[in-house]
C-alpha positions in Angstrom: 37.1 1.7 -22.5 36.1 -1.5 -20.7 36.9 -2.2 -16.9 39.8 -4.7 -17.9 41.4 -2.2 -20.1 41.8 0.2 -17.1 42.9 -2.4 -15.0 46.0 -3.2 -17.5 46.3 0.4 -17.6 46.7 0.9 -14.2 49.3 -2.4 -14.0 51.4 -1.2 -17.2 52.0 2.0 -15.3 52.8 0.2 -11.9 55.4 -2.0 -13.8 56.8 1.2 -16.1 57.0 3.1 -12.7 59.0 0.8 -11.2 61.0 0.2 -14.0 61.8 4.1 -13.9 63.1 4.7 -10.6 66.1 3.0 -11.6 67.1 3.1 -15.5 67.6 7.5 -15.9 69.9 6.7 -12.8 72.5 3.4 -13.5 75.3 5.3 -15.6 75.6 8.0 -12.9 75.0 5.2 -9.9 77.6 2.7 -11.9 80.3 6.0 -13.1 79.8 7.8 -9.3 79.4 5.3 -6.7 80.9 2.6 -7.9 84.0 3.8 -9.8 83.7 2.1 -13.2 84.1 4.2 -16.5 81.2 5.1 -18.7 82.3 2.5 -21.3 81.7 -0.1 -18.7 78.4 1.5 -17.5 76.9 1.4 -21.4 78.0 -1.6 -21.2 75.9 -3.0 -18.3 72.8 -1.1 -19.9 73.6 -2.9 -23.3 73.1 -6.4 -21.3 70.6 -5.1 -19.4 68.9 -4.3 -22.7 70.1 -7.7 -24.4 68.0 -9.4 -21.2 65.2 -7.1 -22.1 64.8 -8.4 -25.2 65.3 -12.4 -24.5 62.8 -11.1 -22.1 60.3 -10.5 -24.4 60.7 -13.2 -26.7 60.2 -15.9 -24.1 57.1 -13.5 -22.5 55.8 -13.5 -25.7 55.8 -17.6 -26.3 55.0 -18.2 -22.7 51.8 -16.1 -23.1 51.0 -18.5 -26.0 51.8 -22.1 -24.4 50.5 -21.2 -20.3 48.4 -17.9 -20.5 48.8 -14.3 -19.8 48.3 -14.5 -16.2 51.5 -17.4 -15.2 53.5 -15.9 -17.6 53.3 -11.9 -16.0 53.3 -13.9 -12.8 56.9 -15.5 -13.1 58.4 -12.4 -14.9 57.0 -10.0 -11.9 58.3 -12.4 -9.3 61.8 -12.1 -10.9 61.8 -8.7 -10.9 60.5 -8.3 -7.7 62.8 -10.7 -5.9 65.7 -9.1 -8.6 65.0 -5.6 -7.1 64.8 -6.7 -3.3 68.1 -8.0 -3.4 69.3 -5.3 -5.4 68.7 -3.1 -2.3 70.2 -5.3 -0.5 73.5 -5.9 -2.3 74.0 -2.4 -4.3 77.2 -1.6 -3.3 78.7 -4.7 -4.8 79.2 -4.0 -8.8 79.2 -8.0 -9.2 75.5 -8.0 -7.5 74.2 -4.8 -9.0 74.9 -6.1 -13.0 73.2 -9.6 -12.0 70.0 -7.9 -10.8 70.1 -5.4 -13.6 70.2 -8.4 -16.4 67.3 -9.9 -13.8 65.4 -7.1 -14.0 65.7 -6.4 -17.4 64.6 -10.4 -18.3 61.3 -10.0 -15.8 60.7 -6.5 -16.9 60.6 -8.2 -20.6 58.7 -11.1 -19.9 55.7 -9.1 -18.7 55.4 -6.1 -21.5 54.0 -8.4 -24.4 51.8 -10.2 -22.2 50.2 -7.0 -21.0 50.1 -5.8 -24.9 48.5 -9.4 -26.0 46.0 -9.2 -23.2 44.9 -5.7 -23.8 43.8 -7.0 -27.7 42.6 -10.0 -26.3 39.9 -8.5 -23.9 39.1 -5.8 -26.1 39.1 -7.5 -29.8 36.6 -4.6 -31.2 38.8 -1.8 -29.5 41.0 -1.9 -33.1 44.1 0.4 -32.3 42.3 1.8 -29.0 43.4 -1.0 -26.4 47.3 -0.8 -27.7 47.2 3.2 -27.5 46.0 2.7 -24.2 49.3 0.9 -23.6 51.3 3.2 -24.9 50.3 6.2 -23.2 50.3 4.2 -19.9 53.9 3.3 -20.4 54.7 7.4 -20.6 52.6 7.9 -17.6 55.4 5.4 -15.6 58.3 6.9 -17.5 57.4 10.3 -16.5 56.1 9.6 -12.7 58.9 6.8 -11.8 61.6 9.3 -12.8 60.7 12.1 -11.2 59.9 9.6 -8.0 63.2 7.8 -8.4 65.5 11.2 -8.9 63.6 12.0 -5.6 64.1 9.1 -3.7 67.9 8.6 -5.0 68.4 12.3 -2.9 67.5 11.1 0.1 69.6 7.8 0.0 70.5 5.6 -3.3 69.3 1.9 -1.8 65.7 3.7 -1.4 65.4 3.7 -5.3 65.6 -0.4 -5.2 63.3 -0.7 -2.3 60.7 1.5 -3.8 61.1 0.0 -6.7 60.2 -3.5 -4.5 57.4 -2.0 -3.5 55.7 -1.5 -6.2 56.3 -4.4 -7.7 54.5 -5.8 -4.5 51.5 -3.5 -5.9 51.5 -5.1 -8.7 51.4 -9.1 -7.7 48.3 -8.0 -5.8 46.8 -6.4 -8.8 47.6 -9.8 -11.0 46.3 -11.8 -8.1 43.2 -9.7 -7.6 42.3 -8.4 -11.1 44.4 -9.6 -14.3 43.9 -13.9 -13.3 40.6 -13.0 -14.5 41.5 -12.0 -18.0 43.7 -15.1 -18.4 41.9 -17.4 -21.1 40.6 -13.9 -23.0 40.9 -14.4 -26.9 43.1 -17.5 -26.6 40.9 -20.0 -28.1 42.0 -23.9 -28.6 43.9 -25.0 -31.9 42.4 -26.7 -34.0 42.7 -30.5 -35.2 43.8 -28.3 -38.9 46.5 -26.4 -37.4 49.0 -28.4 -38.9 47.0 -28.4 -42.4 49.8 -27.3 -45.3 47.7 -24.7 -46.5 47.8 -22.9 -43.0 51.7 -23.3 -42.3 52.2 -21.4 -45.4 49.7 -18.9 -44.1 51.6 -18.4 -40.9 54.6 -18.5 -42.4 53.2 -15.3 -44.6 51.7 -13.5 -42.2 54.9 -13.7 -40.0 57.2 -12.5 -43.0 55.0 -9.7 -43.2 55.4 -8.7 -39.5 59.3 -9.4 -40.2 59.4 -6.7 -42.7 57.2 -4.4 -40.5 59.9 -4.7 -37.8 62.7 -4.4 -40.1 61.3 -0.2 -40.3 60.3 -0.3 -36.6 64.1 -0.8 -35.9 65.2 2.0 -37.9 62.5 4.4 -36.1 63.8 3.0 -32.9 67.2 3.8 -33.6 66.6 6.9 -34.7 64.3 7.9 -31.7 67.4 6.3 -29.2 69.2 9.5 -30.3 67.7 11.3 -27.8 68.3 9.7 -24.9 72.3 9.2 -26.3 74.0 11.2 -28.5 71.4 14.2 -28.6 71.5 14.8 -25.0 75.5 14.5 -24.9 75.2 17.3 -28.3 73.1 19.3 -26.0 76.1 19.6 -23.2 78.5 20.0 -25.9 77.0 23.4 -27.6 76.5 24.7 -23.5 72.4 24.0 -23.0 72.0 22.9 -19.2 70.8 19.6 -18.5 68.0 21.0 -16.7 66.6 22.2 -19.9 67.3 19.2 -21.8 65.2 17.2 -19.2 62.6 19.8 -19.8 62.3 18.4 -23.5 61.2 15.1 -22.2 58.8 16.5 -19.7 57.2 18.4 -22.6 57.2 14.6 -24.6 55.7 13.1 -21.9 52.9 16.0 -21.1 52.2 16.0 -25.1 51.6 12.3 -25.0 49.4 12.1 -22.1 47.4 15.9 -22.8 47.4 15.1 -27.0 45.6 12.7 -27.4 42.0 13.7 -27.8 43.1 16.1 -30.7 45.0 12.9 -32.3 41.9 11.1 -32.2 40.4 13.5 -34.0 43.2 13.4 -36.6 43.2 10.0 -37.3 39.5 9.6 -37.2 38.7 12.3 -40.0 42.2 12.3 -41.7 43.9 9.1 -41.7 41.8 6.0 -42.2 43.9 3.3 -41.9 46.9 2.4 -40.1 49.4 2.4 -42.6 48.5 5.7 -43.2 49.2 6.3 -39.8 52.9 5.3 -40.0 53.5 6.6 -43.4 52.8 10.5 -41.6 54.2 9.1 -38.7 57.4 8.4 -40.6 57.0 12.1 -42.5 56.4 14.2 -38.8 59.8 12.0 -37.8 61.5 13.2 -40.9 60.5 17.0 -40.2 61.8 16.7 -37.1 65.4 15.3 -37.8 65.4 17.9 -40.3 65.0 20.7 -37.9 67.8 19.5 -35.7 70.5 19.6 -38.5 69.2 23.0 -38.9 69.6 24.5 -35.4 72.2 24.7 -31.9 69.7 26.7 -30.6 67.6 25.3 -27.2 64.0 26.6 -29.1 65.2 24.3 -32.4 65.8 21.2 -29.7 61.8 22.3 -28.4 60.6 22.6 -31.5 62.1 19.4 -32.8 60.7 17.2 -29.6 57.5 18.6 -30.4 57.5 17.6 -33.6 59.5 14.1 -32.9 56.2 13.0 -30.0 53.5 13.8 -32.6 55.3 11.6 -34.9 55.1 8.7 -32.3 51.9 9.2 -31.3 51.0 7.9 -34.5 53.6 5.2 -35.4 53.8 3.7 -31.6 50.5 2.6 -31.4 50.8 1.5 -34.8 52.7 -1.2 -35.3 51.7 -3.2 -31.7 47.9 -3.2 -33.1 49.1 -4.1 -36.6 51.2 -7.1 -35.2 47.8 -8.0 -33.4 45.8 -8.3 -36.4 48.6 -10.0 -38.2 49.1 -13.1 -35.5 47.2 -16.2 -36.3 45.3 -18.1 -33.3 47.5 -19.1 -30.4 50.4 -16.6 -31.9 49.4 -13.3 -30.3 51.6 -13.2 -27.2 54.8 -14.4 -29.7 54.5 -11.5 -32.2 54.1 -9.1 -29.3 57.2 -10.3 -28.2 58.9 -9.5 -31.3 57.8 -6.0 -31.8 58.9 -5.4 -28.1 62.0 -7.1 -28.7 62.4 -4.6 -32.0 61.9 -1.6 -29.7 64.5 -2.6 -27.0 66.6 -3.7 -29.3 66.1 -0.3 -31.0 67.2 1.3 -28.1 70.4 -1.1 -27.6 71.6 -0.5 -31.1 70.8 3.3 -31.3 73.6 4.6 -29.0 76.1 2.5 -30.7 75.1 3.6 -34.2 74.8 7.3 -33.2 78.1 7.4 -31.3 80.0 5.9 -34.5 78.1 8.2 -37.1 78.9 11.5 -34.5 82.3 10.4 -33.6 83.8 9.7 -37.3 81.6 12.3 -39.5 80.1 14.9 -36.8 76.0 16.0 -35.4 74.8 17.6 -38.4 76.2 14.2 -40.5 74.1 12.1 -38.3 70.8 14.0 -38.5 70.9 14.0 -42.8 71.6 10.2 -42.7 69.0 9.7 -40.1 66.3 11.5 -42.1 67.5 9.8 -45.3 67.0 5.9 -43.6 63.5 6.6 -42.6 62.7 5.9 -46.4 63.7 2.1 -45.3 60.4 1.8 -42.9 58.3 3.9 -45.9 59.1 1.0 -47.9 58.6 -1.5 -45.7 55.6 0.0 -44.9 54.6 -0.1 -48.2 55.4 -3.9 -48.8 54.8 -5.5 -45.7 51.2 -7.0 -46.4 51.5 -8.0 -50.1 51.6 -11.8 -49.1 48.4 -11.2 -46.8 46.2 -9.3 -49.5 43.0 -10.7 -47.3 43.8 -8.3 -44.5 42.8 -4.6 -44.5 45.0 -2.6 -41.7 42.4 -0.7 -40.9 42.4 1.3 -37.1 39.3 -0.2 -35.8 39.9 -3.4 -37.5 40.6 -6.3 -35.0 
């Protein structure tokens, strides 16, 4: 991969770390140590996720009107100065849910900028630059929350400084490195840009990213299980929550140790990438289907296993396809909507999943689950018949 690619490798991972030391902790920091109920801790997390994806919307335009490099600028100073005072002020509950939704707003802002500058530097990369991405934003997941759970033992406020601090590693990197990259792939409009014939074709090619989102949600909904209603089902039929950890640690291993062997998958088997979401969306089926099947702690492994192949195809996916799909000047926008999908994905999941457990039980849940994944197969299937021109293919940029 090219130099610049590592770089925003290196700064996704930074950001994603920091991120991580503090979301696996808020509902015990808001239920334990600041005496509010769970409903009013999932409910700070929903508006932490609702500023997330505001977040990315406005990244995603900002990248489009004043560059990758101001726009990750201003989100990273927001979150940086967000997390300072956040150490700071913790122990007021007023303070703590203003610097969450601060957080959650600059957190946003920068995650489609890094996703439009990755395709921008490396337009012949295809799917490579977003899968890069992707696995860089495990790599933080799994490292900032095994750092955080570390640091929150020793004292709680050291969670928000460290998470300070590397946000302060990660202005230098955008001062140093990623100013560089600003300008890559974002060449002037055109005197035509306001040409009928070429409204209609933006106004096609976003319809067909529209219905590609509309099955993105749905997977991201279904995925969101885990982290919600899955992991309360785990407690529920008496497996420890050390073990149910363990199935994340085996997700994030997977993701990071897999990928040569999916490489080699996609480049021999699957030649396109809508064939890489269509067996994406059959691996995720498999793997709902085992759950309804089992209350046993090997059916839970079994099923993860099964669930992170499935993303390692569809994740990658749809942030490449959204790439190909934006017209000049329009990259950093649709970013911003399929990041926007995904948080809002995982905003909407717990909320669904509670309802469908709570009125009509686990097992209910799974079957229905499997059942709506035929919503992003068809989606899937239709999303590009108003831009016949373009062939999704994965090294297509």
């Amino acid at each position: 991969m090219p130099r610049a690619i590592w770089i925003l490798i290196i700064g996704m991972s930074i950001n994603i770390t920091a991120a991580s030391f503090i979301w696996p902790l808020n509902t015990i920091y808001i239920s334990q140590e600041l005496g509010r109920s769970l409903t009013v801790a999932g409910s700070v997390l929903t508006i932490n996720a609702m500023a997330g994806v505001i977040g990315n919307l406005i990244g995603g335009k900002l990248y489009d009107w004043i560059g990758g490099f101001k726009t990750i600028l201003i989100g990273l100073c927001t979150a940086m100065v967000a997390a300072f005072t956040l150490a700071a002020l913790y122990t007021s509950f007023t303070a703590y849910v203003l610097c969450l939704i601060a957080l959650g707003f600059g957190s946003g802002i920068m995650i489609p900028c890094m996703y439009a500058l990755a395709g921008a530097v490396w337009p012949e990369g295809g799917r490579r630059p977003f899968n890069a991405m992707y696995v860089s934003q495990n790599v933080g997941v799994a490292v900032g929350a095994a750092i955080g759970g570390l640091l929150a033992s020793m004292r709680f406020d050291f969670i928000f400084f460290g998470n300070g601090f590397l946000y302060i590693i990660f202005l230098v990197l955008v001062l140093v490195y990623i100013r560089k990259f600003d300008g890559a792939g974002r060449g002037q409009q055109t005197a035509n840009v306001f040409n009928q014939a070429e409204k209609i074709e933006h106004k096609k090619r976003f319809k067909a990213l529209a219905l590609l989102c509309a099955g993105f949600l749905i997977c991201w909904i279904a995925y969101a299980q885990w982290a919600s209603t899955i992991a309360a089902y785990t407690q529920d039929i008496g497996i420890p929550i050390t073990y149910y950890s363990l199935l994340w640690t085996i997700n994030g291993a997977m993701i990071i140790f897999c990928q040569p062997f999916i490489k080699i998958i996609i480049q021999k088997f699957v030649h396109s990438l809508k064939a890489q979401i269509y067996v994406g969306l059959v691996i995720f089926t498999v793997a709902f289907g085992v759950l309804s099947q089992t209350e046993m702690y090997t059916g839970f492994v079994a099923a993860m296993i099964i669930l992170t192949i499935g993303e390692m195809f569809v994740w990658p996916a749809v942030p490449t396809i959204a790439h190909q799909l934006a017209p000049e000047g329009k990259a950093g926008f649709y970013q911003g909507i399929v990041n926007s999908i995904a948080t809002g994905g995982r905003m909407l999941g717990p909320l669904f999943g509670g309802f469908m457990a709570d009125v009509f039980g686990m097992q209910v849940l799974f079957y229905t689950i499997a059942v709506l994944f035929l919503i992003p197969f068809i989606m899937t299937k239709i999303f590009d018949r108003g831009v016949p021109h373009l062939q999704f293919t994965r090294d297509n940029a």
